[in-house]
Structures are given as C-alpha cells and as structure tokens.
C-alpha positions, 0 to 999 in steps of 0.5 A, a space after each residue: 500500500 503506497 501512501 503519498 503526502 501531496 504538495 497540497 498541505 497547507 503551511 508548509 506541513 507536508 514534511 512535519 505530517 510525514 514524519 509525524 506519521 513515521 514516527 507512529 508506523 516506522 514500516 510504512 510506504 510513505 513519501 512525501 511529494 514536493 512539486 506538482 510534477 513529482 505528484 503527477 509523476 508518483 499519484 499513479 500507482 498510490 493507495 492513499 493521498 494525504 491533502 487539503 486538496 484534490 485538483 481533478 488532474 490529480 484525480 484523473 492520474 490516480 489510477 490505483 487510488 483507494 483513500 483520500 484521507 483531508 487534512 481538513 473537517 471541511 471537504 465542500 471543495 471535493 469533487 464528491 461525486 468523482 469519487 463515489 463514482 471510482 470508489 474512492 473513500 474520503 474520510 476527514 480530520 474532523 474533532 482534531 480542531 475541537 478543542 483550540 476552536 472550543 478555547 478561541 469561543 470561549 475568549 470571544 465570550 468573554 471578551 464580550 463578558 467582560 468588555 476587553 474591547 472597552 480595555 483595549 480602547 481606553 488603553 491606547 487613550 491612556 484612560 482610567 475609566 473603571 466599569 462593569 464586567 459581566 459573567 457567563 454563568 448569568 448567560 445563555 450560550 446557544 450552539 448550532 451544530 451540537 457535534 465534536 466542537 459544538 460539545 466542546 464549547 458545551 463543555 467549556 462554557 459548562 465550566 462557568 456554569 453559564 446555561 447551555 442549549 443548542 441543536 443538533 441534527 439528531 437531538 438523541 444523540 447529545 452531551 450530557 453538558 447540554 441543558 437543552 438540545 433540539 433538532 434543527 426545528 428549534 433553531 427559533 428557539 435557540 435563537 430567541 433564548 441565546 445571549 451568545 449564538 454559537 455557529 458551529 456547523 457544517 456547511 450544507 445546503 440546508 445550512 446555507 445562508 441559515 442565518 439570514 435577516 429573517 433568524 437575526 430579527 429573531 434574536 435578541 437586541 443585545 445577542 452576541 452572534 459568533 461564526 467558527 463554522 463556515 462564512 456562508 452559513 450567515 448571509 453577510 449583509 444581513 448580519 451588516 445590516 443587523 449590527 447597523 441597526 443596533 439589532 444585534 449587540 455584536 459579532 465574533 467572526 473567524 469565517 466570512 463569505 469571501 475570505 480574505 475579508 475585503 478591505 471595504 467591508 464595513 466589519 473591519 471598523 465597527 467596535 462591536 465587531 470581533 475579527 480573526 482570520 480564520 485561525 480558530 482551528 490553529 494549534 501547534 498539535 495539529 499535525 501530530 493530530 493529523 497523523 493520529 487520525 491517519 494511522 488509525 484509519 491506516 490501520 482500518 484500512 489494512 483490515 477492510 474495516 469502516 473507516 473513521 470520518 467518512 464522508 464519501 
C-alpha cells in the first residue's frame, strides 16, 4: 500500500505530517511529494493521498487510488461525486480542531463578558475609566451544530456554569453538558433564548445562508452572534445590516463569505465587531493530530474495516 503526502498541505506541513506519521508506523510506504510534477509523476500507482486538496488532474492520474484521507473537517471543495463514482473513500480530520476552536469561543465570550474591547480602547487613550464586567454563568450560550466542537464549547462554557442549549441534527444523540438540545426545528428557539449564538456547523445546503435577516430579527437586541463554522452559513449583509441597526449587540467572526475579508467591508471598523482570520482551528498539535487520525484509519484500512470520518 503506497501512501503519498501531496504538495497540497497547507503551511508548509507536508514534511512535519510525514514524519509525524513515521514516527507512529516506522514500516510504512510513505513519501512525501514536493512539486506538482513529482505528484503527477508518483499519484499513479498510490493507495492513499494525504491533502487539503484534490485538483481533478490529480484525480484523473490516480489510477490505483483507494483513500483520500483531508487534512481538513471541511471537504465542500471535493469533487464528491468523482469519487463515489471510482470508489474512492474520503474520510476527514474532523474533532482534531475541537478543542483550540472550543478555547478561541470561549475568549470571544468573554471578551464580550467582560468588555476587553472597552480595555483595549481606553488603553491606547491612556484612560482610567473603571466599569462593569459581566459573567457567563448569568448567560445563555446557544450552539448550532451540537457535534465534536459544538460539545466542546458545551463543555467549556459548562465550566462557568453559564446555561447551555443548542441543536443538533439528531437531538438523541447529545452531551450530557447540554441543558437543552433540539433538532434543527428549534433553531427559533435557540435563537430567541441565546445571549451568545454559537455557529458551529457544517456547511450544507440546508445550512446555507441559515442565518439570514429573517433568524437575526429573531434574536435578541443585545445577542452576541459568533461564526467558527463556515462564512456562508450567515448571509453577510444581513448580519451588516443587523449590527447597523443596533439589532444585534455584536459579532465574533473567524469565517466570512469571501475570505480574505475585503478591505471595504464595513466589519473591519465597527467596535462591536470581533475579527480573526480564520485561525480558530490553529494549534501547534495539529499535525501530530493529523497523523493520529491517519494511522488509525491506516490501520482500518489494512483490515477492510469502516473507516473513521467518512464522508464519501
């Protein structure tokens, strides 16, 4: 079984995640490609790529291959249905970012909480102007998208004893850090009672634009709508329109419907707008997680047992 590393993995990671996975299978037939000709010239006889992304050229060279294993939770920019159709697995690394995206929430809940962007301000003012924090425990944190990350930012929030509700494709299925969980039929609900919304969902068509004008008018005046899921999932200019308004009481954004986010955007210079450039899932374990992930689908693989992740 050969395995390759593409040149398509992110922040030069490719010989990290390499070693990483020797390290855990000494034995294993790995290489790690480092230009697009060398990947057109090695992809045709590999079992298994390791990458964030697969160009159809690749694909359509691949003539033995078996496994597509996404250094990434999200696969939206897979061709799914060319790989269905050959018979090609693709799992993902979805959980790997749980815990840092769980961690990143959890600092913009309490920067909102307790107003580190008033902080901030009167700082570079040189300004000593004392005022009131609150606490999270006296709030509601509503998560849409009750899975790996969602339960980790149930757990966290859980840790100061603020109320928890949220929702979740298959309600029956959830963390017991969860005070109340419905189905995607409760998002109003959720939307009504929440004092922070919490975006932590796939992409999907039905997830598209969820958060639309219609949903933010839905919240409260003063909710606090965080995104660490996908830009897409909240239609941008609604949410503009909404923070223009004084509809909503802010936005914690780590995702956008066009990324990088233009340098126009009106987000940019509102103070009760928080912007990250989709960092949330860094982590300086990622590639050991990665790896983790790999060797025990790996070894599933070998065995001709189901695979973890599977999303095709």
């Amino acid at each position: 079984m050969r395995v390759l590393v593409t040149p398509h993995v992110l922040g030069g990671g490719g010989p990290i995640l390499a070693d990483e996975i020797r390290d855990r299978r000494p034995g294993i037939d790995l290489e790690h490609v480092e230009s697009e000709d060398e990947l057109r010239e090695a992809v045709g006889d590999a079992t298994a790529l390791l990458t964030h992304r697969l160009p159809s050229e690749v694909l359509a060279a691949a003539d033995d291959l078996e496994w597509v294993q996404a250094l990434s939770a999200g696969t939206d920019d897979y061709d799914r249905e060319a790989l269905a159709d050959r018979d090609v697995a693709l799992t993902n690394v979805s959980g790997i970012h749980a815990k840092p995206i769980g961690q990143q929430v959890l600092g913009y809940l309490l920067h909102f909480e307790r107003r580190f962007d008033r902080a901030v301000t009167q700082q570079h003012r040189r300004e000593w102007d004392r005022y009131a924090g609150g606490e999270l425990g006296d709030r509601t944190v509503g998560i849409v998208g009750v899975g790996a990350i969602g339960s980790q930012v149930a757990d966290y929030c859980r840790s100061f004893e603020a109320r928890v509700i949220g929702t979740k494709r298959d309600p029956t299925d959830a963390p017991e850090h969860v005070d109340e969980i419905y189905g995607p039929d409760g998002l109003e609900t959720v939307l009504a009672e929440s004092d922070y919304l919490v975006l932590a969902c796939p992409l999907t068509d039905e997830t598209r634009h969820l958060i639309d004008a219609d949903a933010l008018a839905e919240a409260a005046d003063d909710a606090v709508l965080v995104n660490v899921a996908r830009g897409e999932i909240v239609d941008q200019p609604a949410l503009v329109d909404a923070l223009q308004a004084d509809a909503l009481g802010g936005a914690a954004l780590d995702v956008f419907e066009t990324e990088p986010l233009p340098e126009e955007s009106p987000l940019w210079d509102r103070d009760d707008v928080l912007v990250t450039p989709h960092m949330a899932g860094s982590t300086p374990h990622y590639w050991e997680r990665c790896a983790d992930v790999f060797v025990r689908n790996y070894e599933r693989f070998r065995e001709g047992r189901d695979l973890e992740n599977r999303v095709v």
